[in-house]
N, C-alpha and C positions, 0 to 999 in steps of 0.2 A: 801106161795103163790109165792113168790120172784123165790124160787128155784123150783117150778113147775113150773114157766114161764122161765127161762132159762133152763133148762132140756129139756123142749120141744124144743128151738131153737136150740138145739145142734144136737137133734136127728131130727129134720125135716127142715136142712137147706133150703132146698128150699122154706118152707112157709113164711122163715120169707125174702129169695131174694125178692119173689112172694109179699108181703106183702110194702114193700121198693117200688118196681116198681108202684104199683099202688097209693099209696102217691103221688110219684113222677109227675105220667100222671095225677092226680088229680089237682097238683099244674100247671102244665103248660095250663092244660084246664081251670081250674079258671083264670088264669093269663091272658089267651088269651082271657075270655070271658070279662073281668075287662075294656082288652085294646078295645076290639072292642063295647064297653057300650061308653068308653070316646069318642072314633074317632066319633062313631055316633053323640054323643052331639057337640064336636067343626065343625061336617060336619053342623048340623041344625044353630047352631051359626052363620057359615060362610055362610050361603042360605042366613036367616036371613036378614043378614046386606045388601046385593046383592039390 
């Protein structure tokens, strides 16, 4: 199974570029949705206290 998964990425470099890239935009959209959850909460926090 090993050597049919790296077989394939030798011979279809671009799926596995292809493949990296979207991890990657996955993690920075999660990340920016994580940060924009927190900023909402300490924006309510700091109404809050007003």
């Amino acid at each position: 199974m090993m050597c049919f998964f790296k077989n394939f990425l030798d011979c279809n470099s671009l799926y596995s570029v292809l493949i990296i890239a979207i991890i990657v935009w996955l993690g920075i959209f999660l990340y920016i949705y994580r940060l924009h959850k927190r900023i909402k909460n300490l924006e309510k926090k700091f109404n809050n206290k007003e």
